[in-house]
C-alpha positions in Angstrom: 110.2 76.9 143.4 108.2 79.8 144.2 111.2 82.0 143.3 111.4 81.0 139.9 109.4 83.0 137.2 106.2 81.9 135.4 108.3 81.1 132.3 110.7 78.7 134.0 107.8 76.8 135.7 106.3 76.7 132.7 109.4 75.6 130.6 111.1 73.2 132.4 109.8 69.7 130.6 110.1 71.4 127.4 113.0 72.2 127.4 114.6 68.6 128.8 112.4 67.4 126.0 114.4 69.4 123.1 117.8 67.4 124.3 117.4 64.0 122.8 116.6 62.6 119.7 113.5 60.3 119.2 113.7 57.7 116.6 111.1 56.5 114.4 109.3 59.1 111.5 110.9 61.8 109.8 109.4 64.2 112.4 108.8 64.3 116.4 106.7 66.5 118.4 108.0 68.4 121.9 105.0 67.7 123.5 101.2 66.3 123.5 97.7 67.0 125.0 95.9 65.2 127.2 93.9 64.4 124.1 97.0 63.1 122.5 97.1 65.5 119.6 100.4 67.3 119.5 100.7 71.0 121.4 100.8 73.7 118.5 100.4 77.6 118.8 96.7 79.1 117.9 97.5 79.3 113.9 94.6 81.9 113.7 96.4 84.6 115.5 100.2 85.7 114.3 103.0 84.8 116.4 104.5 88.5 117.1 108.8 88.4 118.1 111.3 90.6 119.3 114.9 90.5 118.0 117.7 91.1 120.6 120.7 91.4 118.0 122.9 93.1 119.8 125.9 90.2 120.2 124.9 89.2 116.4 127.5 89.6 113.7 126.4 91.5 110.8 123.8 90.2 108.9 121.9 88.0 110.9 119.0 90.4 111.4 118.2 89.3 107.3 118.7 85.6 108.8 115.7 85.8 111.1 113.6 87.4 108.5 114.8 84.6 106.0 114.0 82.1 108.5 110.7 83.5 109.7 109.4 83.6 105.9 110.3 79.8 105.5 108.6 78.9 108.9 105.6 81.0 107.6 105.4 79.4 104.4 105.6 75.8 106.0 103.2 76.5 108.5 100.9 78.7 107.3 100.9 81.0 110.1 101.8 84.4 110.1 104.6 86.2 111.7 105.2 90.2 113.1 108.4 91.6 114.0 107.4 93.9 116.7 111.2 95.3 116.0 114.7 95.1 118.6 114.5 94.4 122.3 117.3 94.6 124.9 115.6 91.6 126.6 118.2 89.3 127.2 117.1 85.3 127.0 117.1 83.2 130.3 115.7 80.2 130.8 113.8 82.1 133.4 111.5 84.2 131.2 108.9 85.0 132.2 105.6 84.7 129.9 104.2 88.0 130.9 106.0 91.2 131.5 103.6 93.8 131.8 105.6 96.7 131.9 107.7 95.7 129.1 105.4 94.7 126.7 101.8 95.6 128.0 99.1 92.8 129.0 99.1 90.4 126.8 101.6 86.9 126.4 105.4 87.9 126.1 106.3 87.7 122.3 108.7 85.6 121.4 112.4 86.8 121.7 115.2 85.7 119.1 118.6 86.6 121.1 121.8 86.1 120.9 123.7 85.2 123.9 126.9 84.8 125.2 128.1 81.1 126.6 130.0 82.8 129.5 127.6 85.5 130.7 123.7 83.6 130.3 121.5 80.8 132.5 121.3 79.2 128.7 122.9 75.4 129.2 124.2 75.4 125.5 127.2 73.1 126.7 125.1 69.3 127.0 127.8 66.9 128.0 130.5 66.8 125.3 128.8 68.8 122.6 128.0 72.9 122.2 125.1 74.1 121.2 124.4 76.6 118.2 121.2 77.2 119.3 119.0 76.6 121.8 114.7 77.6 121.6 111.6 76.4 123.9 108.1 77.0 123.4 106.2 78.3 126.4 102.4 76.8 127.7 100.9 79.2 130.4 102.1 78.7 133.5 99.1 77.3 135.1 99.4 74.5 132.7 95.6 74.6 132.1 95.7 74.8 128.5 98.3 73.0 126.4 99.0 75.8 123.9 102.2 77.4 123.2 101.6 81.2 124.0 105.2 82.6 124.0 109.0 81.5 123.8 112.6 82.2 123.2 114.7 81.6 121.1 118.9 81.9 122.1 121.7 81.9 119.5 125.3 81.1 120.7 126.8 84.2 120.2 130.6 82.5 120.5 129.3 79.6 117.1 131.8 80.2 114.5 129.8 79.7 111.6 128.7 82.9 109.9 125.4 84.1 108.7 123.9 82.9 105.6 122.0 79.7 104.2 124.6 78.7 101.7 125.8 75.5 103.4 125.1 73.4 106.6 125.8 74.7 109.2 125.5 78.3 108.9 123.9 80.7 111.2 120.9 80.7 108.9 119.8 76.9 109.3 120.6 77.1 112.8 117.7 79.9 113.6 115.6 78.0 110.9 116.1 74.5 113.5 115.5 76.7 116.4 112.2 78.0 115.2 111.3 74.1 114.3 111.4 73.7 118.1 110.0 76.7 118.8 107.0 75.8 116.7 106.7 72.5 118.3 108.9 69.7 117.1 111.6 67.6 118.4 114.4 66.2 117.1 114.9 63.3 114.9 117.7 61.0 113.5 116.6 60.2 110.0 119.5 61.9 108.2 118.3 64.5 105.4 116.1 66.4 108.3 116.6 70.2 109.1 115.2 68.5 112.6 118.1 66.6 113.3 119.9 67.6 116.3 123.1 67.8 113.9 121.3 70.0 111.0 120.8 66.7 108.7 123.5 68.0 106.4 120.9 70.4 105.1 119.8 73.9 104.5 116.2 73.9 104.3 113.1 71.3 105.8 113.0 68.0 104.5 109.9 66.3 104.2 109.7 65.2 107.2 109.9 68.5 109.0 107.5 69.9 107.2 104.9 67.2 107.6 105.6 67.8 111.4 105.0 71.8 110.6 102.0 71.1 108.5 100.6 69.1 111.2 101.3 71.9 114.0 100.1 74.7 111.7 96.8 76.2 109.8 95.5 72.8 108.8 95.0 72.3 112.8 92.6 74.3 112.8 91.9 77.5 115.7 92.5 77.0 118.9 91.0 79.2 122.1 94.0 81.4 124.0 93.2 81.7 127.6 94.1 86.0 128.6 97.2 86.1 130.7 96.0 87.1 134.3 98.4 90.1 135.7 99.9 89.6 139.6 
C-alpha cells in the first residue's frame, strides 16, 4: 500500500462507488460526510482542468467546453481551462504533483485513453465503458471535500462527438463530470445519471436537483493546503 500514490489511496471507495446503480430518487450521491450531508467541491473557489486530447477525434475539445458550460450552469460553480496537458489518466494519480503543476491540488484532467495501453478498468464484467471519472478527497481523508479528479474517455467508443443524440461523445463527458461533481448513478429512466445515459442528451430533473444540491446553494466550504513530501 505504501507504493501506491496519494490519489489511488485516496480514490479507491470512490471509484467502486461509481459502478452500481442505487435505486430510489431521481439522483444519488458518490459519497457522504460524517455529518451525513453529501461530499461536494468548495463552490466558492473554481474548479480549474486540464485537457489531454491527444487520442480525441476531432472535435471533442468543443465537447468539453460544451459540457463544462452546462455543468457550470447547473451548479453554479465556475470552471477554468488551464489549457492541454500530456498527463495521461491512471487510476493512480496523484492529487499533488508539484513539479507539474506547482503547489497547490492537481486540477482536474479530462483525458482520453486507450482500453489497451491504461490502468483505467473501463471493461466491468460484460459491459465497456465510455467513460470513466472519480472525484478525489485529500489523501489523509481529514476533510471530506473533493479537491481534484480525473476524468478518462474511452478513446476506442465508437460514437462521435456531438450532443445531437444519446449516446454521443458529448453526453458521455457531460455523465462523467456528474460523477466528477459528486453524483452516482441512478435507474429512473429519463436521467443523464443513469449508467446507460437515460436515453437523453442533457440533465433531467433529477440530476440537476443532485447538482443543485452539491453546488453554490451549499454554501463555502474550508480547503485544507496540500502539504508537499
Amino acid at each position: 500500500l505504501l507504493a501506491l500514490s496519494m490519489g489511488a489511496l485516496a480514490i479507491a471507495p470512490l471509484f467502486e462507488g461509481t459502478e452500481e446503480a442505487a435505486p430510489g430518487p431521481g439522483f444519488q450521491f458518490l459519497d457522504r460526510t460524517d455529518q451525513g450531508t453529501p461530499t461536494r467541491w468548495n463552490p466558492c473557489e473554481p474548479i480549474h482542468y486540464v485537457v489531454n486530447a491527444t487520442l480525441a477525434p476531432p472535435g471533442s475539445i468543443d465537447d468539453v467546453y460544451e459540457a463544462v458550460r452546462r455543468m457550470s450552469e447547473a451548479t453554479g460553480i465556475a470552471f477554468v481551462y488551464e489549457g492541454p496537458t500530456d498527463e495521461e489518466p491512471s487510476i493512480y494519480r496523484d492529487v499533488y504533483q508539484l513539479d507539474r503543476y506547482g503547489d497547490r491540488w492537481a486540477p482536474v484532467l479530462i483525458a482520453w485513453a486507450d482500453p489497451d495501453d491504461t490502468d483505467i478498468p473501463f471493461e466491468r464484467g460484460d459491459r465497456v465503458a465510455a467513460g470513466v471519472a472519480v472525484p478525489v478527497i485529500p489523501p489523509t481523508r481529514l476533510e471530506d471535500i473533493y479537491v481534484s479528479g480525473w476524468v478518462a474517455i474511452n478513446a476506442d467508443d465508437p460514437n462521435p462527438p456531438g450532443f445531437g443524440f444519446p449516446g454521443q461523445q458529448g453526453p458521455v463527458i457531460l455523465h462523467e463530470l456528474g460523477h466528477l461533481m459528486g453524483l452516482g448513478h441512478v435507474r429512473t429512466p429519463g436521467e443523464l445519471m443513469h449508467p446507460e445515459g437515460g436515453g437523453v442528451v442533457d440533465f433531467g430533473s433529477g440530476d440537476r436537483e443532485g447538482l443543485h444540491r452539491l453546488g453554490a446553494e451549499g454554501g463555502c466550504l474550508q480547503v485544507m493546503e496540500p502539504i508537499g513530501p
